[in-house]
Backbone as CSV, one residue per row, in Angstrom:
resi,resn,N_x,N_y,N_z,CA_x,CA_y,CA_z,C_x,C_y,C_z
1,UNK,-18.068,-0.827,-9.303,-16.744,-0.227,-9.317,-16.317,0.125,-7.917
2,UNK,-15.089,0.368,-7.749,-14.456,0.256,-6.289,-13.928,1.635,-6.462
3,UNK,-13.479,2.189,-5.757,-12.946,3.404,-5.794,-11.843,3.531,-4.291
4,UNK,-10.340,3.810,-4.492,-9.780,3.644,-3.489,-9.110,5.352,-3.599
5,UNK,-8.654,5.702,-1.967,-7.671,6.467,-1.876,-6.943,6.537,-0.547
6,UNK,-5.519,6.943,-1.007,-4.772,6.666,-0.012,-5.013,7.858,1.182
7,UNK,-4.059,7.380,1.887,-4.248,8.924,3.304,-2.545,8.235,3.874
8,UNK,-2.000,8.980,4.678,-1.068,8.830,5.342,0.508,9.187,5.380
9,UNK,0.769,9.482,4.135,1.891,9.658,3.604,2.383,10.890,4.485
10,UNK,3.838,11.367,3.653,4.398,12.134,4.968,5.879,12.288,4.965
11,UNK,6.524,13.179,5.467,8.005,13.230,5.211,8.488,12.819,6.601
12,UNK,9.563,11.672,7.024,9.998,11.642,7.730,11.511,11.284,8.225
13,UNK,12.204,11.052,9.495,13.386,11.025,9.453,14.134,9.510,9.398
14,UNK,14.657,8.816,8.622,14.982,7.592,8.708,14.946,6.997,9.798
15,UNK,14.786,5.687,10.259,14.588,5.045,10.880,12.637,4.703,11.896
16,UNK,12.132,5.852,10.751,11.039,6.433,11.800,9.744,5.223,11.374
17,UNK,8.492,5.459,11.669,7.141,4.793,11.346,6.164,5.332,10.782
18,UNK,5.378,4.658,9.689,4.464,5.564,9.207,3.848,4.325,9.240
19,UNK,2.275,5.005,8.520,1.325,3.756,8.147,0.430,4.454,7.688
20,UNK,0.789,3.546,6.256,-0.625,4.184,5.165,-2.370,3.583,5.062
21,UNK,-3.308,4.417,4.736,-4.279,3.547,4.658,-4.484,3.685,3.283
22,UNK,-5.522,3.125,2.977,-6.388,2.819,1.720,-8.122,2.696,2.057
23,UNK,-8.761,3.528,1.999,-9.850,3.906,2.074,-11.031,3.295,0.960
24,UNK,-11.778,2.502,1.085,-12.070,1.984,-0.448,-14.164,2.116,-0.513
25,UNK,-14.547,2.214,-1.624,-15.781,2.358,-1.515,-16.383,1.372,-2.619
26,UNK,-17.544,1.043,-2.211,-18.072,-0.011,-2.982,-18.257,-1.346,-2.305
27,UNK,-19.484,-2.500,-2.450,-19.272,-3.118,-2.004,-18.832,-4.808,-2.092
28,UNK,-18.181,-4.610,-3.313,-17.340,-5.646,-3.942,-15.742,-5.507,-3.182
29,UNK,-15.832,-4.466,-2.222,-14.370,-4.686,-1.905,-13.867,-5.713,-1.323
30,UNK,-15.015,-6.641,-0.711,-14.205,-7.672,-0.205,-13.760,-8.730,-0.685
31,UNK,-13.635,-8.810,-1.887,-14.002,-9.916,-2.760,-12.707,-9.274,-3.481
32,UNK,-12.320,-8.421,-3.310,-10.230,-7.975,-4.030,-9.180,-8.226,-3.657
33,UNK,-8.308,-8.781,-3.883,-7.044,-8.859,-3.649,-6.517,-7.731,-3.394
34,UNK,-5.533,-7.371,-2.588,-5.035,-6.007,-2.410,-3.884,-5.787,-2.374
35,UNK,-3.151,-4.618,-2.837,-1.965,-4.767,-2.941,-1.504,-3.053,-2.934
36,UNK,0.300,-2.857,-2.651,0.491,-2.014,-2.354,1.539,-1.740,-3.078
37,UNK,2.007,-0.418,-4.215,2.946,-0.358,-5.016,3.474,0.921,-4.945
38,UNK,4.707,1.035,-5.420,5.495,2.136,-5.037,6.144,3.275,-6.487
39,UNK,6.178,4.383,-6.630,7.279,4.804,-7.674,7.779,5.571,-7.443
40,UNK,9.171,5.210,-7.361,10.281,6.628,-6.757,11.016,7.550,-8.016
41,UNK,11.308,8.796,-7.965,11.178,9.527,-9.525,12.313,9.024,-10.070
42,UNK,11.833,8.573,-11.428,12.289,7.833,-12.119,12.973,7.336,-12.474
43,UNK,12.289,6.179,-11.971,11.955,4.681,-11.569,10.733,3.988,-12.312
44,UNK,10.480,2.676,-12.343,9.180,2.140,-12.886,8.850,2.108,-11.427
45,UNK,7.384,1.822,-11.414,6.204,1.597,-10.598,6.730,0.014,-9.795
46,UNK,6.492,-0.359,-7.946,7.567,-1.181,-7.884,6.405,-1.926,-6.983
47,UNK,6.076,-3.412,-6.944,5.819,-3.940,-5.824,6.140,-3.671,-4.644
48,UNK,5.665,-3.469,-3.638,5.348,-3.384,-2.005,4.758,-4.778,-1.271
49,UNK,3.470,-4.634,-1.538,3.008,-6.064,-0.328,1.648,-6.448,-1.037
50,UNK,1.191,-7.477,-0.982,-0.250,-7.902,-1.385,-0.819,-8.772,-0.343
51,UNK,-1.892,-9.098,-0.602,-3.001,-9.748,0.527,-4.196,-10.312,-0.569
52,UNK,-4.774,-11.586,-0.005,-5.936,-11.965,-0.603,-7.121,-10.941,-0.526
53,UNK,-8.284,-11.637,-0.554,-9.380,-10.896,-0.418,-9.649,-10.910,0.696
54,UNK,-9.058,-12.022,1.580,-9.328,-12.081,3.574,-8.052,-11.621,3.951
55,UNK,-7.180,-10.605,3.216,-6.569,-10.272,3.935,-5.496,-11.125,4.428
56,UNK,-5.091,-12.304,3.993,-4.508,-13.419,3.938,-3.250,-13.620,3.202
57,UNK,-2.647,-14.779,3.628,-1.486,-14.868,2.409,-0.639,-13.639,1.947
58,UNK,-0.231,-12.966,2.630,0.720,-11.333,2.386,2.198,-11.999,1.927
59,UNK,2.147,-11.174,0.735,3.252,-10.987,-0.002,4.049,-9.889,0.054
60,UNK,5.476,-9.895,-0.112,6.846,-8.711,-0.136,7.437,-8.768,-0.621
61,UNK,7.755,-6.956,-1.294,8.908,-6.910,-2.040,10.179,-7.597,-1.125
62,UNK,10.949,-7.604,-1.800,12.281,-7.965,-1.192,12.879,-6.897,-0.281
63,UNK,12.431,-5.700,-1.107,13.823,-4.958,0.259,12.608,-3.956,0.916
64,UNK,11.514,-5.024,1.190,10.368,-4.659,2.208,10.229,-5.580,3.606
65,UNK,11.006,-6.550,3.216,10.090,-7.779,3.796,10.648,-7.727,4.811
66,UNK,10.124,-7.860,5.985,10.571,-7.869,7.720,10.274,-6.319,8.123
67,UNK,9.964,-5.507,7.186,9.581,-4.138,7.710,8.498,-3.604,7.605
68,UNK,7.679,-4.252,6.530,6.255,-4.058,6.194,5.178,-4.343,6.687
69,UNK,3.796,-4.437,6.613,3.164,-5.467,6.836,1.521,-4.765,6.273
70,UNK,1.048,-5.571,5.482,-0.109,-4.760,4.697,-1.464,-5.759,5.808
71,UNK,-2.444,-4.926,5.584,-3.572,-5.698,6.437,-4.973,-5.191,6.122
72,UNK,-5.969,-6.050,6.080,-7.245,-5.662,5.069,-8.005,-6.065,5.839
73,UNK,-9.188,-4.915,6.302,-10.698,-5.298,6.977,-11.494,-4.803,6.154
74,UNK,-12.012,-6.101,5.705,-13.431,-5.674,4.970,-14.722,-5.142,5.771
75,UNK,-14.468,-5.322,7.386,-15.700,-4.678,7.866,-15.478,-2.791,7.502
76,UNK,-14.383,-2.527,7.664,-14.316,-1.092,7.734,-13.654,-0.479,6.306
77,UNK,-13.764,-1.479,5.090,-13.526,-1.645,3.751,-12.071,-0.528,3.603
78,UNK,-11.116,-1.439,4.153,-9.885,-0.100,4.339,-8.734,-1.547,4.159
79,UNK,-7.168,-0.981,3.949,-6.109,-1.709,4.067,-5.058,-0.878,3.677
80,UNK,-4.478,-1.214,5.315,-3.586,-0.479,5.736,-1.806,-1.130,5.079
81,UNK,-0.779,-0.152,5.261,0.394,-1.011,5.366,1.083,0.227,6.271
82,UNK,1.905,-0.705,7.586,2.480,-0.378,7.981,3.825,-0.649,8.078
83,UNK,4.742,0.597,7.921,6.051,0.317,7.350,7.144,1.016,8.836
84,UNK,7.995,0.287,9.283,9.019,0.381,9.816,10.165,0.571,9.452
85,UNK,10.839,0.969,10.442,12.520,1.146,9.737,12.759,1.687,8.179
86,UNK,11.951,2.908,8.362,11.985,3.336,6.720,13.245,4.200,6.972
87,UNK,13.445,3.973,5.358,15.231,4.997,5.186,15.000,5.412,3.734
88,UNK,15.888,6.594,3.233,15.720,7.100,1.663,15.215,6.542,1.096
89,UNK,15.658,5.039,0.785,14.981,4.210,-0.643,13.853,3.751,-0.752
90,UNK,12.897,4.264,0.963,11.672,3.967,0.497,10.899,5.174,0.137
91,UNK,11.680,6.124,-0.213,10.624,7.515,-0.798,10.208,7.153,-2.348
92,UNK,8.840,7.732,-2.308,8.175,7.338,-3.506,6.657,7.741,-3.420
93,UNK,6.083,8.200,-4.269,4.611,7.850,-4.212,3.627,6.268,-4.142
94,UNK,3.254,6.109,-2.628,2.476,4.897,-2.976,0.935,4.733,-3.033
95,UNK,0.755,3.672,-3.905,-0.460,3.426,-4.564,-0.953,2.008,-4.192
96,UNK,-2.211,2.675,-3.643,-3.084,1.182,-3.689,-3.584,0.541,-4.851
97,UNK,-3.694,-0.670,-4.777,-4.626,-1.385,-5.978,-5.338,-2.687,-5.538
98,UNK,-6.557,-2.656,-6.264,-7.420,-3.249,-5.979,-7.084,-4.678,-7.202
99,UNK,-7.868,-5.982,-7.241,-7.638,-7.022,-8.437,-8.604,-7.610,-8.109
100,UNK,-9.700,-8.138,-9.203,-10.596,-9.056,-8.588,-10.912,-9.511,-10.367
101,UNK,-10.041,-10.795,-10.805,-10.154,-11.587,-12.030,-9.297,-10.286,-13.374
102,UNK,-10.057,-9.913,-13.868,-9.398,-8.746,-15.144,-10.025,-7.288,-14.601
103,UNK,-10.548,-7.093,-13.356,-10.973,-5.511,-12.960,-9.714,-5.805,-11.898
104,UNK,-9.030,-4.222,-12.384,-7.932,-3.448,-11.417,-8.422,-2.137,-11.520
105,UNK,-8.303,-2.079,-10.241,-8.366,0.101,-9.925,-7.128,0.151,-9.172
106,UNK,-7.379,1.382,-9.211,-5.843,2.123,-8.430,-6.259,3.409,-7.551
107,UNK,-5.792,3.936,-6.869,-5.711,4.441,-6.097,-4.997,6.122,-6.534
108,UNK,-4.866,7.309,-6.159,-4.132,8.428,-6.486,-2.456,8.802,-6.031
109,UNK,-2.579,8.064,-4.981,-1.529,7.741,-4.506,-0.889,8.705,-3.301
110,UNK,0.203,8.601,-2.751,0.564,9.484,-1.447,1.718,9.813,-1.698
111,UNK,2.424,10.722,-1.384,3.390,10.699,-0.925,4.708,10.461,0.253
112,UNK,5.400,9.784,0.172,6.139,9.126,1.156,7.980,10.045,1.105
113,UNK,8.210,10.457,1.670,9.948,11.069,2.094,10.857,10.621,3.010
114,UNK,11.564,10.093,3.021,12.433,9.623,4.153,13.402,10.297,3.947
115,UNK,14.025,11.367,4.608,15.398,11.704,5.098,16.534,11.315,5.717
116,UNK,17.694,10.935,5.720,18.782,10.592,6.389,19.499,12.058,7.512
């Protein structure tokens, strides 16, 4: 079993930078797909960014893409996303998740605020 948690979250002023990690334990982590999801209050739970198991092949939401960028080292069993040019609509709690065939874990999640 994998066990992830986030760190990084944070209230800040639009236009500003953050960057979340994902902390993960176990040593099947490298062998997960990874991915990064969002829920702003209510709202459903929303895609962010994904990555293979090398950290490879990164995927984006749409009204992420050119500002995001998720990134996975299995030496230091962590994966980060760093987000730019954040504004209101990206406040939300985000959550890591792990995928490797029919095992998913998740993460507790962070909190994220952007102010105008």
């Amino acid at each position: 079993q994998v066990q992830l948690a986030e760190s990084g979250g944070g209230t800040v002023q639009a236009g500003a930078s953050l960057t979340l990690s994902c902390a993960a334990s176990g040593s099947t982590f490298r062998y997960l797909s990874m991915g990064w999801f969002r829920q702003a209050p209510g709202k459903e739970r929303e895609f962010v960014a994904a990555c293979d198991w090398s950290g490879g092949n990164p995927t984006y939401g749409d009204s992420v893409k050119d500002r995001f960028t998720i990134s996975k080292d299995n030496a230091k069993n962590m994966v980060d996303l760093q987000m730019n040019s954040l504004n209101p609509d990206d406040t939300g709690v985000y959550y890591c998740n792990g995928a490797l065939g029919g095992y998913v874990t998740w993460g507790q999640g962070t909190q994220v605020t952007v102010f105008s």
